[in-house]
C-alpha positions as CSV (number, residue, x, y, z in Angstrom):
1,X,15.3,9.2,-24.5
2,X,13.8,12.6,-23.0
3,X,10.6,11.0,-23.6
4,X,10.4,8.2,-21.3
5,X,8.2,8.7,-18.4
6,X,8.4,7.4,-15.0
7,X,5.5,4.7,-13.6
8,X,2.2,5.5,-12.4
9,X,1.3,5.0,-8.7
10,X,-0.6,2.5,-7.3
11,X,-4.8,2.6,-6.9
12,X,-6.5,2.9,-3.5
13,X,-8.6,0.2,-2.3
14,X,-11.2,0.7,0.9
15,X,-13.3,-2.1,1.7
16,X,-15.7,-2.7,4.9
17,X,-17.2,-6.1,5.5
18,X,-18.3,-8.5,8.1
19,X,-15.9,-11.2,6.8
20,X,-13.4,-11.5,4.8
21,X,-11.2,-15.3,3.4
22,X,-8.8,-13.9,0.7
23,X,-7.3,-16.4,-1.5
24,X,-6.5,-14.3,-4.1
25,X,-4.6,-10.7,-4.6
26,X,-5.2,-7.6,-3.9
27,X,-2.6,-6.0,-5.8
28,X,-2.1,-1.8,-5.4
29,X,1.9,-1.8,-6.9
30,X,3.0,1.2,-8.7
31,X,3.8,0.9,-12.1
32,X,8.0,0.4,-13.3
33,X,9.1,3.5,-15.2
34,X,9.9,3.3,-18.9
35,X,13.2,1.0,-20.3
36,X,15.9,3.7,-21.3
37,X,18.8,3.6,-23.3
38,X,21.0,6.1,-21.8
39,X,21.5,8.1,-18.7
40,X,19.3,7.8,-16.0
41,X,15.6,5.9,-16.2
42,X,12.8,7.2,-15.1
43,X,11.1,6.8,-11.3
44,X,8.9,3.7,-10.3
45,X,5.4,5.1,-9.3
46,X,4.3,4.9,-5.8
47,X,2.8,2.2,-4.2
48,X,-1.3,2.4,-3.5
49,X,-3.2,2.3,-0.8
50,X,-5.5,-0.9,0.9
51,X,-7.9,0.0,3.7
52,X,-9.4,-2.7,5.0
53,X,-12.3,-2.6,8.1
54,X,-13.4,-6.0,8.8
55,X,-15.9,-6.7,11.7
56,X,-16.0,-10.1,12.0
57,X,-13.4,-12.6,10.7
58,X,-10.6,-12.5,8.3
59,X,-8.6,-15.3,6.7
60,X,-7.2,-16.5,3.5
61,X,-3.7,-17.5,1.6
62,X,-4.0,-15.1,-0.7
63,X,-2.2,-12.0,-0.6
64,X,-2.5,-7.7,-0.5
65,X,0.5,-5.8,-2.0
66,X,1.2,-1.9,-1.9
67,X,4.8,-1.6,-3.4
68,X,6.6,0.6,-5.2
69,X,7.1,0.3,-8.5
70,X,11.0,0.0,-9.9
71,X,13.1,2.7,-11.2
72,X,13.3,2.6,-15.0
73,X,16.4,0.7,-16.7
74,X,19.1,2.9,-18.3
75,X,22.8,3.6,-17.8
76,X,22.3,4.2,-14.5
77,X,18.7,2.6,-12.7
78,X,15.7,5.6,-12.0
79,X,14.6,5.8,-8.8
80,X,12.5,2.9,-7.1
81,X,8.5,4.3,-6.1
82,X,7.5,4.7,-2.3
83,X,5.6,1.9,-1.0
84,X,2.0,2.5,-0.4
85,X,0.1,2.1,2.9
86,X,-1.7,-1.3,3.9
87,X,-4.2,-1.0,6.9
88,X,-6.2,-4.0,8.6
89,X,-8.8,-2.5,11.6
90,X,-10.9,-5.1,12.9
91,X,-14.0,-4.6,14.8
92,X,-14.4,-5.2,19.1
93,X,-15.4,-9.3,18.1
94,X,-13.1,-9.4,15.2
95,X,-11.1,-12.7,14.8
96,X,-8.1,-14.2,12.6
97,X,-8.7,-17.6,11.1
98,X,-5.7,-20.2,11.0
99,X,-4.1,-18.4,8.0
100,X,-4.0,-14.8,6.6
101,X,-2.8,-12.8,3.7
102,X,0.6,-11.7,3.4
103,X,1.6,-7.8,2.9
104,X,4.2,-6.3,1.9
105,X,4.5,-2.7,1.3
106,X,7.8,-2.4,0.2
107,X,10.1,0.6,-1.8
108,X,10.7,0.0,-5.3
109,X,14.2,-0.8,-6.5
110,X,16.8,2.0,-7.7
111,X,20.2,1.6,-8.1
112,X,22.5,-0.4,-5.4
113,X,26.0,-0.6,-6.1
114,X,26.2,-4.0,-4.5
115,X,23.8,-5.1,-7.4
116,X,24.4,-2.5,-10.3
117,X,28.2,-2.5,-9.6
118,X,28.1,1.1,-9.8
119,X,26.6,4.4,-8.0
120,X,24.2,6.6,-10.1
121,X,20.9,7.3,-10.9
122,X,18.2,7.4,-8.1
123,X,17.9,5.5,-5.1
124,X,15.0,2.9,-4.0
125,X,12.0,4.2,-2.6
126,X,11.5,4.7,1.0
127,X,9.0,1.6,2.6
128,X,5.6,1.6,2.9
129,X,3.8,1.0,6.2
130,X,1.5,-1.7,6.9
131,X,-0.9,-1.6,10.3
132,X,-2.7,-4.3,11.8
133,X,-5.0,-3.5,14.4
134,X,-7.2,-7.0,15.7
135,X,-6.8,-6.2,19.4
136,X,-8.3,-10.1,20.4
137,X,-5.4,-11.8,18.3
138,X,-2.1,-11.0,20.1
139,X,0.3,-8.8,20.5
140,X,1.4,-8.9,16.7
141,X,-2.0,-7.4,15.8
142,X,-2.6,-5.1,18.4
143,X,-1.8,-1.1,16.8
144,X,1.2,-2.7,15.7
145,X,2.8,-1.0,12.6
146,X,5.5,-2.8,10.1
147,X,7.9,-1.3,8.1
148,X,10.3,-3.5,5.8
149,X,12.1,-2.5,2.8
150,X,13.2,-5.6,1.3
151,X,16.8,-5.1,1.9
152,X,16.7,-1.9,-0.4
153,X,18.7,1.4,1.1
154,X,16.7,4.3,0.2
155,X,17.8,7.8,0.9
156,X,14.9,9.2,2.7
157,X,13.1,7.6,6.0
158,X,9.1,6.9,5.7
159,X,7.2,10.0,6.9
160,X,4.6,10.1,9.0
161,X,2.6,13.6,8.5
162,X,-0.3,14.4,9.3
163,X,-1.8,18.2,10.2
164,X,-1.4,18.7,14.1
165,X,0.9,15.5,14.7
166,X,3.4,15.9,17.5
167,X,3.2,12.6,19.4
168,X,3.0,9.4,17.4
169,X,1.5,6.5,19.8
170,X,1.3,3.4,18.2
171,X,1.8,0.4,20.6
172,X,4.6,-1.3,18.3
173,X,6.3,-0.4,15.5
174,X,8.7,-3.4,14.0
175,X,11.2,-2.1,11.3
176,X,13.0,-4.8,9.2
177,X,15.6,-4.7,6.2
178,X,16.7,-0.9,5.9
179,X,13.4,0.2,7.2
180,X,13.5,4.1,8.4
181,X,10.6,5.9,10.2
182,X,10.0,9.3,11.1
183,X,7.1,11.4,12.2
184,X,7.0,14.9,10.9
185,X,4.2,17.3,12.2
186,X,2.7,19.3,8.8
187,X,4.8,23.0,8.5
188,X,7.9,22.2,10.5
189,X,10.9,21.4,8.8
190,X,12.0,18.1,8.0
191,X,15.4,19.1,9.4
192,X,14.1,19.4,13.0
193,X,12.9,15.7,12.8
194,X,15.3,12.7,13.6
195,X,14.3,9.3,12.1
196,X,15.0,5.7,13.6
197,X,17.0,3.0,11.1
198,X,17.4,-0.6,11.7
């Protein structure tokens, strides 16, 4: 079973509009890796990406997903796929209508021994991040960032890297359900770094 191969990652998504009402899905999952008969499966693909700039309003039932795909299934579970990144920036006059879509962005599943029965194999992947940024629709939407993992432990915290980043400042950052968050400037060790669980 050497051929197997793990799951492809998730597509990225960037749309700009004066108004949006979802009531569909916007679905950027990464792809489950390959069935396997013995030993350990292969990875879950990581989640995608959804960049969304509305100026206006936004609304809808529907739903925007960035999660990572599950590991593959064998003796022992592959590793789950990262979650993927979900953004929402709206514009100086934008507004919320009654409803929204829901987001998750979550890690995909590995091995747990509280669900396998056994340890092996890779863990889930870490949690995506989703960011709302409305600033005339509360507190909730103002630079707030949300991680969750779906009550899935994975090994590694979600890094935030970017070239030149010391200083994080995001207004809120809410982390639910095994979440972990780090910020790790580009070229420093990640050993340097401490991380924040809940």
């Amino acid at each position: 079973n050497w051929n197997k191969i793990g799951g492809a990652g998730g597509a990225a998504l960037e749309l700009r509009t004066a108004s949006l009402e979802l009531h569909g899905v916007i679905t950027m999952n990464g792809e489950a890796g390959d069935a396997a008969s013995s030993y350990v499966g292969p990875g879950g693909g990581a989640g995608g990406s959804v960049l969304l700039r509305i100026d206006e309003s936004y609304s809808g039932s529907g739903s925007i997903s960035a999660n990572g795909g599950n590991g593959g299934t064998a003796t022992y579970k592959g590793g789950g796929g990262g979650g993927g990144r979900i953004s929402i920036q709206c514009g100086a006059s934008g507004q919320l209508g009654a409803a929204v879509p829901s987001m998750t962005a979550f890690g995909g599943e590995g091995w747990q021994d509280t669900a396998d029965g056994k340890w092996g194999g890779g863990a889930c992947g870490s949690a995506g991040t989703v960011y709302r940024n409305c600033p005339k629709n509360g507190t909730d939407w103002q630079d707030y960032l949300l991680l969750d993992n779906n009550n899935c432990k994975a090994t590694q915290p979600t890094y935030i890297v970017e070239k030149g980043l010391v200083t994080l400042d995001i207004t809120t950052v809410e982390m639910n359900r095994f979440a972990e968050f780090a910020v790790n400037p580009e070229g420093i060790p990640l050993t340097s770094h401490t991380s924040t669980s809940v």
